[in-house]
C-alpha positions in Angstrom: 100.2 109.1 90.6 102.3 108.7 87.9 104.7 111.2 87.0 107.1 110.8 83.9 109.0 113.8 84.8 110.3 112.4 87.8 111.2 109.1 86.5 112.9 110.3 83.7 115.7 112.0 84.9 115.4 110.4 88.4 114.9 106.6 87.6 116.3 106.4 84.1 119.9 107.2 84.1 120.8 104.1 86.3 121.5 102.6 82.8 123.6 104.6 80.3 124.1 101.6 77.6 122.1 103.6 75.3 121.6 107.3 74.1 119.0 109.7 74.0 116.2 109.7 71.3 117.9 111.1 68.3 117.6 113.2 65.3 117.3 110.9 62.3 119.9 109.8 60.2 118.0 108.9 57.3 121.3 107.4 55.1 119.9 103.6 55.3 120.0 101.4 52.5 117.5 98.6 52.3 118.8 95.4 52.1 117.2 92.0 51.6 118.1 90.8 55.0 119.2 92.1 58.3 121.0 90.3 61.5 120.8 91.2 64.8 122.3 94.3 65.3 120.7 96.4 62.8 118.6 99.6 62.0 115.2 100.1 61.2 114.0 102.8 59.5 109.9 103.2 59.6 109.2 105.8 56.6 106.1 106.3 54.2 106.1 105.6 50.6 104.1 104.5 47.6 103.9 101.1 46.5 101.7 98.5 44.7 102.7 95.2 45.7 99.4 93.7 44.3 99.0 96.4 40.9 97.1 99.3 43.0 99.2 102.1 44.0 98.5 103.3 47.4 101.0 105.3 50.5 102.1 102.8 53.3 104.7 102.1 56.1 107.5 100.7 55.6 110.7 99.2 57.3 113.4 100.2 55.1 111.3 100.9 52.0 110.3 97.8 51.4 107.4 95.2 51.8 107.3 93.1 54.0 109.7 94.5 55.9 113.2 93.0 55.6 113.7 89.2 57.0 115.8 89.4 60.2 117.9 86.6 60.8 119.9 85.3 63.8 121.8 82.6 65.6 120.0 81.2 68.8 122.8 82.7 71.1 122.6 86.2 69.4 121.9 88.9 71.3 120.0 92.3 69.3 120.4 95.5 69.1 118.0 97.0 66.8 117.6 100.7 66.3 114.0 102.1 65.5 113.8 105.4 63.7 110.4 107.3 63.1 110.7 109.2 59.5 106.9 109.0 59.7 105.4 112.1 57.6 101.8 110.9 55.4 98.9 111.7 58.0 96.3 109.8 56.7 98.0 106.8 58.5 99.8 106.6 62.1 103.2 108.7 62.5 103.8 107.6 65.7 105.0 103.9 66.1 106.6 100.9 68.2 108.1 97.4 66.9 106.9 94.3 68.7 109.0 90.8 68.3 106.2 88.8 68.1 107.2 85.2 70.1 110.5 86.3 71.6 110.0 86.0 75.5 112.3 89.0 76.4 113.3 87.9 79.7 114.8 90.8 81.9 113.7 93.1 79.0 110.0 93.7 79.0 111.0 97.1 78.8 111.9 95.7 74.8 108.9 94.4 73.7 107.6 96.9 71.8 103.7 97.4 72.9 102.7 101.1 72.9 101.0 102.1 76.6 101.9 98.5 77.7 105.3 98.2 77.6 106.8 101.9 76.4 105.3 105.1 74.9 105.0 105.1 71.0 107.7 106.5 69.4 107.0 109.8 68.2 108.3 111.6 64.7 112.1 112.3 64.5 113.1 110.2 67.8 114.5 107.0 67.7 114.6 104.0 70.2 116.9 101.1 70.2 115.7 97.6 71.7 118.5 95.5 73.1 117.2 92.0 74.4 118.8 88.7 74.5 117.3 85.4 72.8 118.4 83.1 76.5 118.1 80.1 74.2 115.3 80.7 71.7 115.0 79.5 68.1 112.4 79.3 65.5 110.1 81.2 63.6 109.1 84.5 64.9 107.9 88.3 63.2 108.0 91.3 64.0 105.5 94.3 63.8 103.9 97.4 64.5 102.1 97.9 68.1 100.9 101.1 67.6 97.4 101.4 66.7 96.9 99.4 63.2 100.0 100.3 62.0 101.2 97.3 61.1 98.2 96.8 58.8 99.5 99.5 56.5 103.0 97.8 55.9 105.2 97.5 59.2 105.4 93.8 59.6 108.3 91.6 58.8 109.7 88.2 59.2 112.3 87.2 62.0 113.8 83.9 61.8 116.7 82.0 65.0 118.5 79.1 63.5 119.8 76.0 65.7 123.1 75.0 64.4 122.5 72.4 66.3 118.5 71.7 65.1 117.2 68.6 66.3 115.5 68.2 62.8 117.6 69.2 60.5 118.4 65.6 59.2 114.9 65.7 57.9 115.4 69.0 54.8 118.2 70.0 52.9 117.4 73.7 52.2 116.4 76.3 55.1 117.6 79.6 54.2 116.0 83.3 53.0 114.2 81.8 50.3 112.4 79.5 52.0 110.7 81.9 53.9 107.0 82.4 53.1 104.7 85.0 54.8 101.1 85.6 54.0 99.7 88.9 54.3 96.7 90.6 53.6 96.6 93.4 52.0 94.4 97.2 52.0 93.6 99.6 49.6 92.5 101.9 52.1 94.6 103.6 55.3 94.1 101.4 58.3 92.9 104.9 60.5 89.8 104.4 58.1 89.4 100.8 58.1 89.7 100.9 62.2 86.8 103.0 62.6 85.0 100.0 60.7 82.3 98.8 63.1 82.0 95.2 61.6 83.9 93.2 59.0 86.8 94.6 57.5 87.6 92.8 54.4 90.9 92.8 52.5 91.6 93.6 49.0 94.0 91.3 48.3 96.3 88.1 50.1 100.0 88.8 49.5 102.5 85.5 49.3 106.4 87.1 50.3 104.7 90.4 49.6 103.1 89.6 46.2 100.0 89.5 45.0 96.3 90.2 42.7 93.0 91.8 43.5 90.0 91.4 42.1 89.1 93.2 39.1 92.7 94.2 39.2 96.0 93.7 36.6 98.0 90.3 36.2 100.7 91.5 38.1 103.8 89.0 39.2 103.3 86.8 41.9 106.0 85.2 44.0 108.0 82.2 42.6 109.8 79.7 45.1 112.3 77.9 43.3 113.6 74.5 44.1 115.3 71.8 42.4 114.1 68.1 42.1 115.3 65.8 44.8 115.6 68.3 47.4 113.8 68.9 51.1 113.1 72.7 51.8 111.8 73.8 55.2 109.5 76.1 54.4 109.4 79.0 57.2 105.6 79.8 57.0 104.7 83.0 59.1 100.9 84.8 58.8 101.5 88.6 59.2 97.9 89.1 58.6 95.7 91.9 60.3 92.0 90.1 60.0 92.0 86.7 57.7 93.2 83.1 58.2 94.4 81.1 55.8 94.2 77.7 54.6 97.8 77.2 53.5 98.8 74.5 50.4 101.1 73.4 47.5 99.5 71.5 44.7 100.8 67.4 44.1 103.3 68.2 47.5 102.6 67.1 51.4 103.9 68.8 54.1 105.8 67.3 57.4 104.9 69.9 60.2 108.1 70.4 62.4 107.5 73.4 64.2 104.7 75.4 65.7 105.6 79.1 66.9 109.5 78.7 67.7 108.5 75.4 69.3 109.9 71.9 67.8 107.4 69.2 67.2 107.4 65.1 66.3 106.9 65.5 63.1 103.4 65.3 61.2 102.9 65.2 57.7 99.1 66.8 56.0 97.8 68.1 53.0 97.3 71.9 54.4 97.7 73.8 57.3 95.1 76.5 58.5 97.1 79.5 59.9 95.8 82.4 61.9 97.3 85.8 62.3 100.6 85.5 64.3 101.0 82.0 63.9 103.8 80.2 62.2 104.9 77.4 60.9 107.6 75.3 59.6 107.4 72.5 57.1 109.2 70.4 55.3 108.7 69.6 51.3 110.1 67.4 49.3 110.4 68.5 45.8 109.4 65.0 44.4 107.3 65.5 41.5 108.1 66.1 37.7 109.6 69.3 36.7 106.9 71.8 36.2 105.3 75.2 37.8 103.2 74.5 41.2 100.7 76.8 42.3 101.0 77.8 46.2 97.8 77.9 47.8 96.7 80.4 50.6 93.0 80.6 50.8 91.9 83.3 53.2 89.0 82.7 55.1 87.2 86.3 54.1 88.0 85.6 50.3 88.6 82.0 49.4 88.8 82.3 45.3 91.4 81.5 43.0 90.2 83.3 40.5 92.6 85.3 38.4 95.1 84.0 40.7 94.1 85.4 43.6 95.4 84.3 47.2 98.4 82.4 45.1 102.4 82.1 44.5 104.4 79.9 42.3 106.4 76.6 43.3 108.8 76.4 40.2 111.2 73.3 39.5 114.7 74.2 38.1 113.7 73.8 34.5 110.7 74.5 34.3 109.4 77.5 32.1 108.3 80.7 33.3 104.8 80.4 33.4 101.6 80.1 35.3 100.9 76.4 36.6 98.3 74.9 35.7 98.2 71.9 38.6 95.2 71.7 40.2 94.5 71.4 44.1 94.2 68.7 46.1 93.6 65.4 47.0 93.3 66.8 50.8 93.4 63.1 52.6 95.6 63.7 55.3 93.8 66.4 57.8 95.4 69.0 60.3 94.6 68.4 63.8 96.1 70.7 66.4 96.0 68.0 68.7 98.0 65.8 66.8 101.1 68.2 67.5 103.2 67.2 70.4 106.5 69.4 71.5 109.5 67.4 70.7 111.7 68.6 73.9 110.3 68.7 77.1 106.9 67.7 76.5 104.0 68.3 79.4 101.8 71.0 80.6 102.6 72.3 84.3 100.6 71.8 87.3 97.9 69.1 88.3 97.0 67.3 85.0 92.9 68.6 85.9 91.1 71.3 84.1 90.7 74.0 87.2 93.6 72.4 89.6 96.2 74.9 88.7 97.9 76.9 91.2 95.3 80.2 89.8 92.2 79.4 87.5 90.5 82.1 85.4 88.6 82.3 82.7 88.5 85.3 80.9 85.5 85.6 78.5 85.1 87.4 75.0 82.1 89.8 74.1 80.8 92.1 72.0 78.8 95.3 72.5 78.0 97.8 70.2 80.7 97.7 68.2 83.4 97.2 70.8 84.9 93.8 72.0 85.1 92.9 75.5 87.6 90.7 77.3 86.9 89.3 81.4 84.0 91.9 80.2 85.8 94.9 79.8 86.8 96.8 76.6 90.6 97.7 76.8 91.6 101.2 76.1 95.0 102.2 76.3 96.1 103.9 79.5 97.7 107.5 79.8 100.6 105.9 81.1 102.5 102.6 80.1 101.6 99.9 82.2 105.5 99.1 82.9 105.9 102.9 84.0 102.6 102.1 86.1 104.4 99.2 88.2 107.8 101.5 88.5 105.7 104.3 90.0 104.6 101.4 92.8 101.6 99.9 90.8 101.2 96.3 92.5 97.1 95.4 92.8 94.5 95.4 90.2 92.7 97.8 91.6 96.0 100.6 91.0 96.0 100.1 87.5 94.6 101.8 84.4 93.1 100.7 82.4 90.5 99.7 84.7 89.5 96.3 84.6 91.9 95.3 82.1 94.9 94.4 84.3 95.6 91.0 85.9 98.2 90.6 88.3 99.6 87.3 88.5 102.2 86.2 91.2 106.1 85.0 90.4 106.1 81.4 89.9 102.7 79.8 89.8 100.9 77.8 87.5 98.4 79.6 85.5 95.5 78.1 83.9 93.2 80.4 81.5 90.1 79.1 79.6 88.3 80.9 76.9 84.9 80.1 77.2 83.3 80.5 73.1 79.4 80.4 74.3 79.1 83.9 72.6 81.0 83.5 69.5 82.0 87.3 69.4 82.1 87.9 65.4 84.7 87.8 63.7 85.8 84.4 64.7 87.8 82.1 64.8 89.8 84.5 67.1 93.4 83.9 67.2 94.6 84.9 70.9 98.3 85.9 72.0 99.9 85.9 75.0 103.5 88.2 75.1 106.5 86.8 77.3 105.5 82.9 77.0 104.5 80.1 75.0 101.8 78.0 76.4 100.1 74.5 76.5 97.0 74.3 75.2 95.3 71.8 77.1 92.3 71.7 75.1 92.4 72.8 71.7 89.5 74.4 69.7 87.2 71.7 68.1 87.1 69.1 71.2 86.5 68.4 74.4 89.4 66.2 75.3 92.7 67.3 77.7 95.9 66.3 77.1 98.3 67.8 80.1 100.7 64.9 78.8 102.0 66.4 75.7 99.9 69.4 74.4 100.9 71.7 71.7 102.9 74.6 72.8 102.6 77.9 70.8 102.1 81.4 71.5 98.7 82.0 69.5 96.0 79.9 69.4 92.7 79.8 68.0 89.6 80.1 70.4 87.4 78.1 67.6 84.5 78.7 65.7 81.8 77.0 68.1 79.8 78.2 71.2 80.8 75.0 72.7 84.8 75.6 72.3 86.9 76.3 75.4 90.2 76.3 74.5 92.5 76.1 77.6 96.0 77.0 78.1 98.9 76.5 80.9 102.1 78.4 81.7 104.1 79.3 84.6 105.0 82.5 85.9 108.3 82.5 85.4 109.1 86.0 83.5 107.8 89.3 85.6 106.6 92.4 83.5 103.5 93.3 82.6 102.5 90.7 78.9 99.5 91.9 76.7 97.1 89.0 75.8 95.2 89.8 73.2 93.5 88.5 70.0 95.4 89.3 67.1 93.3 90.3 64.8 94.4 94.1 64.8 90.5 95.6 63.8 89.4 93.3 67.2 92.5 94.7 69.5 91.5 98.2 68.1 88.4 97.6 69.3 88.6 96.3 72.7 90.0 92.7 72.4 92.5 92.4 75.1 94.1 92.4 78.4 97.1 92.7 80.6 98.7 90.4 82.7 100.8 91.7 85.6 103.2 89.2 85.9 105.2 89.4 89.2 104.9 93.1 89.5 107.3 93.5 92.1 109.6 91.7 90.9 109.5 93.8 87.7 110.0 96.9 89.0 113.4 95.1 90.7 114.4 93.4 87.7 113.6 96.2 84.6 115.1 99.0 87.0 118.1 96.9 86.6 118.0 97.3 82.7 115.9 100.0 81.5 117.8 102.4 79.7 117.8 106.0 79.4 115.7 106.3 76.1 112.9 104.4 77.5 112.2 107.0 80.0 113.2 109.8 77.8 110.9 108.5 74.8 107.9 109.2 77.0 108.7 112.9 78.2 107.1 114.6 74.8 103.9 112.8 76.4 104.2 114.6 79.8 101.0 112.9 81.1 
């Protein structure tokens, strides 16, 4: 049914803006920061960001992979190229921009057999996409496999010149970007065929860390200066934990939630699955000293050694260890205390099941493999975006079986995630590419708010068989959109599906824009 051959050289050449896939020019120097029109260059090489030397994947050569930073009417132009070569991990690859909606260019987002074939060794693919008003917080990553466990993941930040919020900090720049990772000893191809837990070796803080057992290595310092207000740009890259995130003696006013602005909230810590993000500001109001940074992971919660732990240094203050102590915790997150500062309200009939489609797609587990709407997800032979050019339109026409939704153009979808099993692993942070959603009843309570829910694009499905976590969003951005839970050992295993958004439309609106190395990416394939 679905011939790449064909397409390639029949469909593809509409659209010339780009060339084909490439030999590599591997003459890249890394940089600390990138903008929007830039190169990325995914090679292997040793490192030891916590003290133990191990092979890994990086953007660039370096880890995390370098912050990318734009202005919210940017448009990008980023060139992947594969110098992949160390087989004991994945050489082919894809970059996802986790959070960015990619409107008229699903053909961009960066999800192998979803949205594009992988990119294989010695090829190169450039993703060109426009921001159509976005700003915030965002990453970006591997979605190949569990790639981006081994190193590919990276921080991607839009700034608003004209921020509503900005009256409330002083500093927001590259330094006052923190992402949390965790961290492996081991090559994710042998973690992934893990049927249970896989626990990490270490939490890195801006790509810094210890293990246990393992040498006093550096560990990240922030540096601030007394009297000033940092928005801290706080963005979890991890594969498996969450984290519990804090600085000792300093609150934190929450201002933004996954690229989305919010009335401000001040707390004590934030808890932060994979994906999310979040901004806050600090005010560096206490004496002159060394602060320790807290990010307690959920599989590994000590501080021994300092483990799970960066450094909040005061101009002035020597180069040492703190020694402050965490704590008092008195004012407590609540998701449901977060309310979108622009344009607040969830669409459609303010009643759980009254949207314009209803569903309720339901998590498993079975013999090692998750399910999701009670299939495991396997990727297809053939992207599902190629799928819907080659006249893909029902359910029933797509592969993987059972693992494709199609939604139609401009309705209002509801989607509840009934917890009654508590597949392991929890609490399971869930994804949904293209959007950001309302969550019209978060995790931990029973009570609707279609007035002015949260609005992210992860959220966590809770840790109790009597959460169901709900979610709104309109149909307003055709392509086919992985939702998935983003713990990378789950979606390895099953933990996801696709929703066909507008499929028609799609094919209309990506023939339009797909360029010539999307088709031609996929021809080595020939499937």
């Amino acid at each position: 049914m679905f011939s790449l051959s064909i397409l390639a050289f029949s469909l593809f050449p509409i659209s010339n803006s780009l060339s084909v896939p490439k030999i590599l020019d591997s003459d890249i120097t890394p940089t600390n920061a990138l903008g929007p029109v830039s190169r990325l260059n995914i090679a292997n090489s040793l490192i030891a960001p916590d003290g133990y030397p191990r092979s890994a994947t990086l953007v660039n050569g370096v880890f995390p992979a370098p912050l990318i930073q734009a202005n919210k009417s940017d448009n990008f132009a980023v060139q992947v190229f594969n110098e992949l070569t160390d087989a004991t991990m994945p050489l082919e690859t894809s970059v996802h921009w986790h959070g960015i909606f990619q409107r008229k260019s699903n053909w961009a987002d960066g999800v192998a057999w979803v949205t594009q074939c992988p990119i294989r060794q010695q090829e190169a693919f450039e993703h060109r996409f426009d921001l159509v008003g976005q700003s915030g917080t965002y990453w970006y990553h591997s979605h190949y496999s569990t790639q981006y466990c081994d190193g590919l993941r990276g921080p991607l930040v839009v700034y608003d010149p004209d921020d509503p919020l900005a009256y409330l900090y002083d500093v927001d720049d590259e330094n006052t970007v923190i992402t949390l990772s965790d961290w492996y000893h081991t090559p994710s191809i042998q973690l992934g065929e893990i049927f249970g837990p896989v626990i990490p070796d270490s939490t890195l803080i801006n790509g810094l860390g210890r293990y246990a057992g393992g040498p006093s290595t550096p560990l990240s310092v922030v540096n601030v200066q007394q009297g000033s207000r940092y928005r801290f740009r706080v963005v979890s890259m991890s594969c498996n934990p969450s984290f519990n995130f804090t600085v000792d003696g300093h609150r934190m006013t929450i201002i933004e939630v996954d690229g989305s602005e919010v009335e401000p909230v001040e707390v004590d810590s934030i808890p932060i699955l994979a994906g999310q993000r979040y901004s806050v500001v600090v005010t560096a109001n206490q004496p002159v000293d060394n602060y320790w940074i807290r990010s307690s992971s959920n599989l590994n919660a000590t501080f021994e050694g300092g483990q799970n732990m960066a450094i909040l240094r005061y101009e002035g203050a020597p180069e040492q260890d703190p020694v402050s102590a965490p704590g008092p915790y008195e004012l407590v997150f609540d998701e449901g205390n977060l309310h979108p500062l622009i344009d607040p309200g969830a669409p459609g009939v303010p009643e759980i099941g009254k949207a314009d489609i209803n569903l309720q797609i339901v998590p498993g587990f079975n013999q090692g493999y998750f399910t999701f709407g009670n299939t495991s997800y396997v990727n297809p032979p053939v992207p599902v975006l190629l799928q819907i050019l080659s006249g893909a339109r029902h359910p029933s026409e797509f592969l993987p079986k059972g693992s494709v939704y199609e939604l139609p153009r401009n309705k209002v979808i509801e989607i509840s995630f009934p917890n009654a099993t508590v597949a392991p692993g929890f609490p399971h942070p869930i994804h949904l590419h293209g959007h950001r959603f309302d969550v019209v009843r978060v995790a931990g309570s029973n009570v609707t708010n279609f007035v002015n829910p949260v609005r992210r694009d992860v959220v966590s499905m809770g840790s109790s068989a009597t959460d169901n976590v709900t979610i709104r969003f309109v149909t307003d951005n055709p392509g086919p959109w992985f939702l998935h839970c983003h713990i990378d050992w789950h979606l390895n295993h099953g933990f996801a599906v696709v929703m066909a958004e507008a499929p028609s439309e799609a094919a209309t609106e990506e023939v339009a824009a797909i360029p010539a190395d999307w088709g031609q990416v996929c021809l080595p394939y020939q499937v």
